[in-house]
C-alpha positions in Angstrom: 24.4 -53.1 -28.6 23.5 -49.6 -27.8 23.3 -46.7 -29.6 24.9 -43.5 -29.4 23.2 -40.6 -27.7 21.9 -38.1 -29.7 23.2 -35.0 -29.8 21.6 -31.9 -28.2 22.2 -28.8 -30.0 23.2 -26.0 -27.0 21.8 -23.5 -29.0 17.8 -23.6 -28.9 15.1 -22.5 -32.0 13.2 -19.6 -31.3 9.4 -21.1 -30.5 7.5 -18.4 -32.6 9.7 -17.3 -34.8 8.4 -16.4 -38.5 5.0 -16.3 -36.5 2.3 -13.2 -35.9 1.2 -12.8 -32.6 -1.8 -10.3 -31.7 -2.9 -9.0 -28.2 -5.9 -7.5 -27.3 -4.9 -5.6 -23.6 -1.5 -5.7 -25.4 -0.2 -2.4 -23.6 0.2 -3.3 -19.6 0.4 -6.5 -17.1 -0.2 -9.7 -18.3 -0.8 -8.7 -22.0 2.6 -6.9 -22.5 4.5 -9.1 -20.4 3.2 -12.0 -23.3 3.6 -9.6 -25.9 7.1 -9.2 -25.0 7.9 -12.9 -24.5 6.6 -13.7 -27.5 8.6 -11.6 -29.4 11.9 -12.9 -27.3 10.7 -15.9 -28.7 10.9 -14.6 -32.9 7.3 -13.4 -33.5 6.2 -10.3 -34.7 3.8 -8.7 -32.8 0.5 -7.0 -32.9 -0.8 -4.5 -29.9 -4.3 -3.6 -29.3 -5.5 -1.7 -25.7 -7.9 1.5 -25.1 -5.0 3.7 -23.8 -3.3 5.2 -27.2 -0.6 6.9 -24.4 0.1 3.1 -23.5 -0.4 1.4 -25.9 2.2 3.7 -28.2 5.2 3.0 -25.2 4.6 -0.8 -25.5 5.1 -0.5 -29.4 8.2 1.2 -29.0 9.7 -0.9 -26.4 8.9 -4.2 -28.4 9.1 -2.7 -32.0 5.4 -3.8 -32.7 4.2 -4.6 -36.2 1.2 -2.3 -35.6 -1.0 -1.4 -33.2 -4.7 -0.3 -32.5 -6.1 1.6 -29.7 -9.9 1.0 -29.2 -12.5 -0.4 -26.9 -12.5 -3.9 -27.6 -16.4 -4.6 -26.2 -17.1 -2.3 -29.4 -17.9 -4.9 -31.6 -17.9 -3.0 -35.0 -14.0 -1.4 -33.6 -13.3 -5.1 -33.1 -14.8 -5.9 -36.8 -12.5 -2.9 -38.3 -9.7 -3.9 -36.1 -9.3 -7.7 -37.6 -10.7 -6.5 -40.8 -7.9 -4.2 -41.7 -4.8 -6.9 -40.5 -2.8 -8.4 -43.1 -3.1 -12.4 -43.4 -2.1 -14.2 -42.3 -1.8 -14.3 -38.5 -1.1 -17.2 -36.0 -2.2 -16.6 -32.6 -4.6 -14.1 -30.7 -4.6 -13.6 -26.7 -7.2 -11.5 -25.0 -6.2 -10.2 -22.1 -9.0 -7.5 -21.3 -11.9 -7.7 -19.1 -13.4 -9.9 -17.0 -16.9 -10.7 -15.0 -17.9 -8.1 -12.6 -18.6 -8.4 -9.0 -21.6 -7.5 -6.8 -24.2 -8.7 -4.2 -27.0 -10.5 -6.6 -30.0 -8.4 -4.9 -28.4 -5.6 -6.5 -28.2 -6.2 -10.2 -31.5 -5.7 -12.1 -31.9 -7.8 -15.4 -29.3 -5.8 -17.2 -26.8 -6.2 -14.5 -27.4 -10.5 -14.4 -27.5 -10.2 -18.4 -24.2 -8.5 -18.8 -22.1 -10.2 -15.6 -23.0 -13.6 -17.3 -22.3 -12.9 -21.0 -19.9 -10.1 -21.5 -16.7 -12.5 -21.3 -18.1 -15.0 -23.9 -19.6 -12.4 -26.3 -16.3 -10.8 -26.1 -14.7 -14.3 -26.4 -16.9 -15.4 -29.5 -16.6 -12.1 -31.4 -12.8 -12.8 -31.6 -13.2 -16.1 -32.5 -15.2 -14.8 -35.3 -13.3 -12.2 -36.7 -9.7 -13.9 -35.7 -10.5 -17.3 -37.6 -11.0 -17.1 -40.9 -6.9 -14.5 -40.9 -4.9 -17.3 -38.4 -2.8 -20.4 -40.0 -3.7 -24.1 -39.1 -2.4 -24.7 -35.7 -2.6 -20.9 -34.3 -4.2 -20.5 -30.8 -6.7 -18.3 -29.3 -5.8 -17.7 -26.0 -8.4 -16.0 -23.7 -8.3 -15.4 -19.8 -10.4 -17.0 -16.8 -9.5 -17.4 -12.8 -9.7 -19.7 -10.3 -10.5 -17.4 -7.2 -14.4 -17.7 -7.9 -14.7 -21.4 -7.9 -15.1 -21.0 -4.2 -18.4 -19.4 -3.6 -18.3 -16.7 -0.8 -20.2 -13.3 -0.3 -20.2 -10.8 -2.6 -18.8 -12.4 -5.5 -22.5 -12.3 -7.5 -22.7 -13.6 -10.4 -18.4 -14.1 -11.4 -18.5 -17.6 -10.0 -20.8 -18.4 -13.1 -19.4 -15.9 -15.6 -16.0 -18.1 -14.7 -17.0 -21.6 -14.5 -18.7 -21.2 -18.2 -15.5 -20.4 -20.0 -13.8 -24.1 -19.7 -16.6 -25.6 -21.6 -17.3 -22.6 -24.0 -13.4 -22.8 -24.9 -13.8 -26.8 -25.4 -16.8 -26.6 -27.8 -15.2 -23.2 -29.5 -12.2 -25.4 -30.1 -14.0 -28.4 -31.8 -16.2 -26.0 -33.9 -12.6 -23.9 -35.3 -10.5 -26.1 -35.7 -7.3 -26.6 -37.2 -7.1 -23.2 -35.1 -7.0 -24.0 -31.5 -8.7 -23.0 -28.4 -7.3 -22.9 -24.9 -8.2 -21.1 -21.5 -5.7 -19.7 -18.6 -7.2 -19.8 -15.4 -5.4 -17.4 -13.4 -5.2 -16.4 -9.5 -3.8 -13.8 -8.2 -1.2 -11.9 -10.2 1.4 -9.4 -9.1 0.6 -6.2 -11.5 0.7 -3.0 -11.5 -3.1 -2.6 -11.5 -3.3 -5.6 -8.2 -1.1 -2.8 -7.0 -3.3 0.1 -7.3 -5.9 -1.6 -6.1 -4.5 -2.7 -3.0 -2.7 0.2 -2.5 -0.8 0.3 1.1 -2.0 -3.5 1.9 0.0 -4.5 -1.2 2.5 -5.9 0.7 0.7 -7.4 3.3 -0.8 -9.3 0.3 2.3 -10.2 -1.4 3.8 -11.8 2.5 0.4 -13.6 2.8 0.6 -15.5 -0.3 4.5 -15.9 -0.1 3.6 -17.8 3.6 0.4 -19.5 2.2 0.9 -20.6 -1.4 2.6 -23.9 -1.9 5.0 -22.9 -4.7 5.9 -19.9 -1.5 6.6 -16.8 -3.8 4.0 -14.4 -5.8 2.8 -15.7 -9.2 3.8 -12.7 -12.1 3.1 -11.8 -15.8 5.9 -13.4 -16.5 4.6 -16.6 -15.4 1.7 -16.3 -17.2 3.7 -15.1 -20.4 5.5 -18.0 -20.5 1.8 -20.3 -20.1 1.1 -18.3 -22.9 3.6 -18.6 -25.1 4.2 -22.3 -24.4 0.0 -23.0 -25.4 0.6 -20.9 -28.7 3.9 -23.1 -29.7 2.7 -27.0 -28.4 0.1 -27.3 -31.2 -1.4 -30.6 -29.6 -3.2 -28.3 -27.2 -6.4 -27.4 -27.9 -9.7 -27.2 -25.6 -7.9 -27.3 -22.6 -8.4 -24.6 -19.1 -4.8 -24.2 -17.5 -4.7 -22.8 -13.7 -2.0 -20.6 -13.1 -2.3 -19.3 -9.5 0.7 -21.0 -7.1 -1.9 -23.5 -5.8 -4.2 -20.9 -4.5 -7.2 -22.4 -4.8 -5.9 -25.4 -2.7 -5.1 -23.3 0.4 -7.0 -20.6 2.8 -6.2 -17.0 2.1 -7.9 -14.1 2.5 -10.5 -12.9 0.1 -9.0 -9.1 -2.0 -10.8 -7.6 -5.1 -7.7 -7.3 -7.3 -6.4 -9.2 -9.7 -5.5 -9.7 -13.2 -7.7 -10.4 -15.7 -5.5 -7.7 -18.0 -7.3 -4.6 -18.5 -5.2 -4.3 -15.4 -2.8 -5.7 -17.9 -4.6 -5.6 -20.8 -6.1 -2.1 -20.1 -9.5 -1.5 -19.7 -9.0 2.1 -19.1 -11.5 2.8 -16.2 -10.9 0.7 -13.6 -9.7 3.0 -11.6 -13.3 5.1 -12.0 -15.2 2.2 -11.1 -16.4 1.5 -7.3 -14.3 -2.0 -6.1 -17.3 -4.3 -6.4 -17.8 -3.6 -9.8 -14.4 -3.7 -11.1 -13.5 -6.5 -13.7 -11.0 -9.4 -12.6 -10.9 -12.5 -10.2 -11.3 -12.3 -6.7 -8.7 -13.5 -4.6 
C-alpha cells in the first residue's frame, strides 16, 4: 500500500519574514545586494556604512527600518550604534573591511599588529554588542576569501589575517550560542568597486574567469546575497566557513588586487585614497 504524495504548496513562505536583519557595509556591493534580498525575502532591514550620501539611496530604495552612517572600526560608534537599536534583532552581516596587503619587510610592528587583528577585533566587537539584542537562532554573518590560501608574493600578512577567521567563527559560535556563527569565504566578486579597481582590464578579468572558472561565468553579489540569506534562514548552521568563488581556488588564474570584501560593497569610504597594496579585500 502506498501513500499519497503530499502536496506542495506552489506558493512559497517568505524565509525572513517577521525577522530584523542589520548590515554593517549595508550601502553598496555585497552588503546591499544582501540587504536587498533579505528584504525580498520579508525582513525588515537595518543599514549601516560610512558614506551618509550612500548609505541614504540604499534606505530609500529598500525602505530601511533605520540607518546609521559611521566608521565601523570606531568601537565606541559601534557601541552607540547597537546600543541605541530596538530589541530585538535576528541577524547581523558585516560586510566591511578586510586584511591589508603589503611585502612583510615593509610593515613595522604596527603594520604586522593591525594586518593580523583588525578583522577579528572588528569581528568580536560585533559579536559583543550584537548578542545580547538578536533572538535564539539569529546568525552573525561575517566575510573572509579564499584567494590568499595560496601563498604568493606580495600578499604579506592577509594569508594569516584569512586563515584565522574559520576557527575564530567556530569557537565564537560555541561561546554565543543559541545565536549562530558562520563565515563566507569569498573570491573574486563582480562589484562596482572590483570595477574601479581594475579599471580598463575589467574586462579582460571578467573573460579570464568566464574561460577559467569551472562554474564558466563571474560570481556576483547576488550570489553571495543568496549564501547569505540562506545561512541566516537554515538555523542548523552554525560554525561553519562557506567558499563562494566559482571554484577559483581550484584553478590557475592570474593574481589582481580587487575584490570584495564589502567596503567595496560594504563601503569603507577610502579605498579609492589608498595605494593598491594597501587596500582592504582578497586577492585574486
Amino acid at each position: 500500500m502506498t501513500s499519497a504524495p503530499t502536496p506542495v504548496s506552489s506558493q512559497r513562505e517568505p524565509e525572513l519574514a517577521g525577522q530584523t536583519v542589520v548590515v554593517i557595509g549595508g550601502s553598496a556591493g555585497i552588503g546591499l545586494e544582501t540587504a536587498r534580498r533579505a528584504r525580498a525575502e520579508g525582513a525588515d532591514v537595518i543599514l549601516a556604512a560610512r558614506n551618509p550620501d550612500r548609505l541614504k539611496q540604499a534606505a530609500q530604495e529598500l525602505g530601511a527600518l533605520r540607518t546609521a552612517a559611521f566608521d565601523a572600526r570606531n568601537m565606541a560608534s559601534l557601541r552607540r550604534f547597537f546600543q541605541g537599536l530596538p530589541a530585538p534583532i535576528d541577524h547581523v552581516m558585516v560586510t566591511a573591511f578586510g586584511p591589508k596587503y603589503g611585502p612583510l619587510l615593509e610593515m613595522d610592528a604596527a603594520d604586522v599588529r593591525e594586518a593580523l587583528s583588525d578583522h577579528v577585533v572588528l569581528a568580536l566587537e560585533v559579536a559583543r554588542n550584537a548578542v545580547g539584542k538578536m533572538r535564539p537562532g539569529g546568525t552573525l554573518v561575517f566575510m573572509g576569501g579564499t584567494g590568499s590560501r595560496r601563498i604568493r608574493p606580495g600578499i604579506g600578512l592577509a594569508a594569516a589575517a584569512t586563515d584565522v577567521l574559520p576557527p575564530f567563527t567556530a569557537a565564537l559560535a560555541v561561546e554565543v550560542a543559541p545565536v549562530r556563527v558562520n563565515l563566507i569565504a569569498a573570491g573574486f566578486v563582480d562589484t562596482p568597486l572590483s570595477a574601479s579597481l581594475l579599471g580598463d582590464q575589467l574586462e579582460e578579468r571578467r573573460n579570464e574567469l568566464r574561460a577559467k572558472l569551472p562554474i564558466g561565468r563571474v560570481v556576483g553579489p547576488a550570489d553571495v546575497a543568496a549564501l547569505a540569506v540562506h545561512i541566516m534562514s537554515n538555523t542548523a548552521l552554525t560554525g561553519a566557513t562557506f567558499d563562494i568563488d566559482g571554484g577559483q581556488q581550484f584553478v590557475g588564474l592570474g593574481v589582481g588586487v580587487v575584490e570584495q570584501i564589502e567596503h567595496e560593497a560594504g563601503d569603507s569610504g577610502s579605498a579609492a585614497e589608498e595605494p593598491p597594496e594597501l587596500r582592504c579585500g582578497f586577492v585574486v
